[in-house]
C-alpha positions in Angstrom: 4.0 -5.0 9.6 7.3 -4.1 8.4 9.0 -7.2 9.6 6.6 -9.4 6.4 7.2 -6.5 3.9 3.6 -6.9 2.6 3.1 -5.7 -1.2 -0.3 -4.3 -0.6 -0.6 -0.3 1.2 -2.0 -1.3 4.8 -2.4 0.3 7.8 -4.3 3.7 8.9 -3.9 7.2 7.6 -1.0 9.1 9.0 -2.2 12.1 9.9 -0.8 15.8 9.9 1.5 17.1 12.8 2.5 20.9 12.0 4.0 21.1 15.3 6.8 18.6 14.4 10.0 19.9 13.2 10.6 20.0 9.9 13.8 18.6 8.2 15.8 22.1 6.4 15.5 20.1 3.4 14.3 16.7 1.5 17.0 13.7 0.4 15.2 12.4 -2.9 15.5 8.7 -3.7 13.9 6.9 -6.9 13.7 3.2 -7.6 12.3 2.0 -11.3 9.2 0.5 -11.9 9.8 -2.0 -14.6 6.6 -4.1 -16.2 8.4 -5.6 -18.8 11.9 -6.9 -16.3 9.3 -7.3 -13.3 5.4 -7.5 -14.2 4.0 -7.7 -10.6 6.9 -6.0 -9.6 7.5 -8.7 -6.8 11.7 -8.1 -7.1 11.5 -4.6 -6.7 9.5 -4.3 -4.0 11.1 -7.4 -2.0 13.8 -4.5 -1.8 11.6 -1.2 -2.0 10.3 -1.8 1.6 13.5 -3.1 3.6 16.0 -0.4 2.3 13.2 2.2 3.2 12.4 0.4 6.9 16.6 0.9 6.8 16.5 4.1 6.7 13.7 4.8 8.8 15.3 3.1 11.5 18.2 6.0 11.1 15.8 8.2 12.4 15.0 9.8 9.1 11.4 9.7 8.0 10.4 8.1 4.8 8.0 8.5 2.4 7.3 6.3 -0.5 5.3 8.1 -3.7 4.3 4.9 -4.8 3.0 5.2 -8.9 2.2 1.3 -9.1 -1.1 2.3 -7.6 -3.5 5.0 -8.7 -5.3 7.7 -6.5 -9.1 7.3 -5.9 -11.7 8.6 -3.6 -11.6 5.6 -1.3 -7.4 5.5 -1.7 -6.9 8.9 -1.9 -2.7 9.7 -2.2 -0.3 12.7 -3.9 -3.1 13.9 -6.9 -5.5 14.7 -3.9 -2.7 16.2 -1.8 -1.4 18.4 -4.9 -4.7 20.0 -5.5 -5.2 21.2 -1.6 -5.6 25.4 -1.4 -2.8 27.0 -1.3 -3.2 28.3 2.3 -3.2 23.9 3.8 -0.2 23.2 1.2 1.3 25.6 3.5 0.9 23.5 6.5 2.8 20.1 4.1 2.7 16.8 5.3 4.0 15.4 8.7 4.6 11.9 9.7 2.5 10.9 12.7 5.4 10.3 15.3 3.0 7.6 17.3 4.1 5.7 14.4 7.0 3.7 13.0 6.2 2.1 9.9 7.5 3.6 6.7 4.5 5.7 4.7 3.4 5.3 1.5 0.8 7.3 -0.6 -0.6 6.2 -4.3 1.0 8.7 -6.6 0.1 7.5 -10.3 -1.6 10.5 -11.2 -0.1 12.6 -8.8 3.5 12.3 -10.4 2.4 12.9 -13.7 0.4 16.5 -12.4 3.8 17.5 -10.1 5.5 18.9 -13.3 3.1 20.7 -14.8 2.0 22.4 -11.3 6.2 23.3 -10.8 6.3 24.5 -13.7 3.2 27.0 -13.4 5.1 27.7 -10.3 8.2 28.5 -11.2 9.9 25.8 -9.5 11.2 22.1 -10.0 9.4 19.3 -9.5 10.9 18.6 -6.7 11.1 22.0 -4.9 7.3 21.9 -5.3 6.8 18.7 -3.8 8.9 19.7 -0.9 6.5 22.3 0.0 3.6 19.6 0.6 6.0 17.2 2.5 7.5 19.1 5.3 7.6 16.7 7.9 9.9 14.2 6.2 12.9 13.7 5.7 13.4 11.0 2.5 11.2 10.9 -0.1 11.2 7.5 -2.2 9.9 8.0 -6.1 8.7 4.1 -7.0 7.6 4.7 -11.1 8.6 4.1 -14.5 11.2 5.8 -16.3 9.0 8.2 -17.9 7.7 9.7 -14.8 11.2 9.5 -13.3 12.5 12.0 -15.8 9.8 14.0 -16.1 10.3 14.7 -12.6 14.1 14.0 -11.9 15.9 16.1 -14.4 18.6 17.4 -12.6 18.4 16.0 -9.1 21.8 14.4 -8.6 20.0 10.9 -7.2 20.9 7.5 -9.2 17.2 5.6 -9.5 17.7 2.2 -8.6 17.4 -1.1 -11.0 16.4 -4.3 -9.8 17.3 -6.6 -12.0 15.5 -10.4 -10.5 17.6 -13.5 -10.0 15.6 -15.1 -13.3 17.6 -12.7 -15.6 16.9 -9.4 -17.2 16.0 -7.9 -20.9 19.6 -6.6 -21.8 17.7 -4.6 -24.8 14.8 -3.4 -22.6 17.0 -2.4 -19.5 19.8 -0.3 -21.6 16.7 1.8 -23.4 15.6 2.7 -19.7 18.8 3.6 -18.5 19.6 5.7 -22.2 16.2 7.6 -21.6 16.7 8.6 -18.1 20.8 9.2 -19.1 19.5 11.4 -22.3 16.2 12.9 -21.1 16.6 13.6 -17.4 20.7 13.2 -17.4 20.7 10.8 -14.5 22.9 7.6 -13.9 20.8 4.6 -12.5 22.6 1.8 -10.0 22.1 -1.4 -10.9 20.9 -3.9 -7.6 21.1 -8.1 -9.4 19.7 -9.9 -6.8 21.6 -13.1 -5.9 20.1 -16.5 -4.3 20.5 -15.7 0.1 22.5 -18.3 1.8 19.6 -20.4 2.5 18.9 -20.8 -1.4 22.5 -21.6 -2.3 22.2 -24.9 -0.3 19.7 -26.7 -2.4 19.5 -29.8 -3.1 16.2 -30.6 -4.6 16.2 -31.7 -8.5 15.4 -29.7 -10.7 12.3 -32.0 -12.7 11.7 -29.0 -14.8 15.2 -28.8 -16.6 16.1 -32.6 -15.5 19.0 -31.6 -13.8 19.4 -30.9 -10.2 18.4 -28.0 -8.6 22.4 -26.7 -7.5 22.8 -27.1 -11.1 20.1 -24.6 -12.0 20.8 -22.0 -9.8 24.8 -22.2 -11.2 23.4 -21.8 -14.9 20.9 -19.3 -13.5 23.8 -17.3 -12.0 25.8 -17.2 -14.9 23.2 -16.0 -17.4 22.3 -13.4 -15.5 26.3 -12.4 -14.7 26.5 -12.4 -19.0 23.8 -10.0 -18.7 25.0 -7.7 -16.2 28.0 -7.3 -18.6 26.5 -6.9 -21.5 24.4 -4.8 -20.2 27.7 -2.2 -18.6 29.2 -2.7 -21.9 26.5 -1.2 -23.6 25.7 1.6 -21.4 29.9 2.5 -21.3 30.1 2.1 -25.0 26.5 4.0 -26.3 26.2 6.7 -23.0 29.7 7.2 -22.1 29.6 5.5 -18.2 28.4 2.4 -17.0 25.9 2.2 -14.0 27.3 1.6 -10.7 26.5 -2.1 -9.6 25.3 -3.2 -5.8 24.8 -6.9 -6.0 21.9 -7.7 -2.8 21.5 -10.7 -1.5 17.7 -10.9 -0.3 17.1 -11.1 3.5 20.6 -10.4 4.1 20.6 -7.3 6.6 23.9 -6.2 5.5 23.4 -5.9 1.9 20.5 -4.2 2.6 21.9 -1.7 5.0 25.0 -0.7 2.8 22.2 -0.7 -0.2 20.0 2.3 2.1 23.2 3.9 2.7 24.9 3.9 -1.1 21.3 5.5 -1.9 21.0 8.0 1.0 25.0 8.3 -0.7 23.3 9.7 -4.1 20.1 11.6 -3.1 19.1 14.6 -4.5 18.9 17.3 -1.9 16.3 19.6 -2.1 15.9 22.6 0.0 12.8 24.6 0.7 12.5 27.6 -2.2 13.9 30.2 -1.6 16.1 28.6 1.3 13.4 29.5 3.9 10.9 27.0 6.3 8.0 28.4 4.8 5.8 25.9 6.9 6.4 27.9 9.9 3.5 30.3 11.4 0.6 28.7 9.8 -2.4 27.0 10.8 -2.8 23.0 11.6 -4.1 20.5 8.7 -7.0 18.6 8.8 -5.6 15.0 8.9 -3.8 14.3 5.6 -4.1 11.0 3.9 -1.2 8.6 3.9 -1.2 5.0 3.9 2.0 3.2 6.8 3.5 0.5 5.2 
């Protein structure tokens, strides 16, 4: 259910709808995967699925390409949509209007193949993709920063770093932000996430540090505030800009609404190649695997 914001794909396939309307083009959103910062990748996602139920609930159809989980026979996701003929790519994706949840396909292996077959097309990464996605109208990238640039370079979208309330590698985040600045020339926004209102009103001690628990959080707050600036200082000093910053408190529907709405802000647009609906005039799908979330 979208209201828990589960971490595990759930749910049953969405299937294809080629009598939908199609969007005239695809917003591109990205949001960095980081193993090192995040290992199970719990703070990203706590704000992965709410910003994309957010903009779901705008009436604009989201899809997550999710490259934290890899494609297989029983989970099949973007690899197995990629290699469809020619004559069903045609046809794209749809979202299964009977449904509301947000959509979500495994894309580990299909992100990396995406270049290679634009390429062999004579098209962008992205321009390809839009071809087997039709029906929505957001498309959310979830993967590290190597997959982000191999598939991002110029798209005007900012991918989005969390960086967790426990702190952040300053060292580890600045090489991320440098490769994807140098490689794919994109400028990330930073998203620190601070304690919600219901944390800030602890009381409890803190037997771990012997000290009480407000007293944590305050230390907690200002180490990772030292890092956030160190952090800008680097990027402005070594790449020439800083990342734009979005503090989000968690569970806090209006930080998460103006978050969805400064990324919808900085989405690549994408519009169908040569500026034409080629979806239209061909025959249905069979049903087309992708997981609600």
């Amino acid at each position: 259910m979208l209201e828990t914001f589960p971490q595990l794909h759930q749910g049953l396939g969405l299937h294809g709808q080629p009598g939908a309307a199609a969007p005239m083009g695809l917003r591109v959103l990205a949001m960095l995967r980081d193993t090192a910062n995040d290992p199970q990748g719990q703070a990203e996602q706590s704000l992965l699925w709410p910003v994309c139920a957010s903009l779901q609930r705008l009436g604009l159809p989201v899809l997550v390409l999710d490259a934290s989980q890899g494609e297989s026979p029983d989970a099949p996701g973007l690899a197995q949509l990629l290699q469809q003929s020619a004559w069903q790519a045609r046809t794209g994706l749809h979202p299964d209007p009977r449904h509301s949840s947000v959509a979500v396909l495994p894309a580990r292996q299909g992100l990396d193949l995406l270049p290679q077959q634009a390429r062999q097309a004579g098209m962008t990464p992205m321009q390809w993709l839009q071809r087997h996605v039709r029906g929505y109208a957001i498309v959310m990238l979830y993967a590290n920063a190597d997959t982000l640039a191999s598939n991002l370079a110029g798209q005007a979208v900012h991918p989005l770093m969390v960086l967790p309330e426990q702190g952040t590698r300053v060292l580890g985040c600045y090489r991320q932000l440098k490769q994807l600045a140098v490689h794919a020339g994109l400028r990330c926004l930073l998203a620190p996430l601070l304690p919600s209102a219901d944390d800030l009103g602890v009381t409890s001690y803190d037997w771990r540090r012997g000290q009480t628990g407000a007293r944590s959080q305050a230390e907690d707050a200002q180490q990772l505030q030292s890092q956030i600036d160190a952090l800008m200082r680097c990027a402005q000093r070594h790449l020439g800009h800083a990342p734009g910053l979005l503090p989000v408190r968690l569970h806090h529907a209006p930080d998460l609404q103006r978050l969805a709405l400064q990324l919808l802000n900085h989405a690549g647009s994408v519009l169908p190649h040569g500026g034409q609906d080629l979806a239209a005039g061909f025959a249905p799908l069979p049903a087309s695997h992708a997981w609600s979330h």
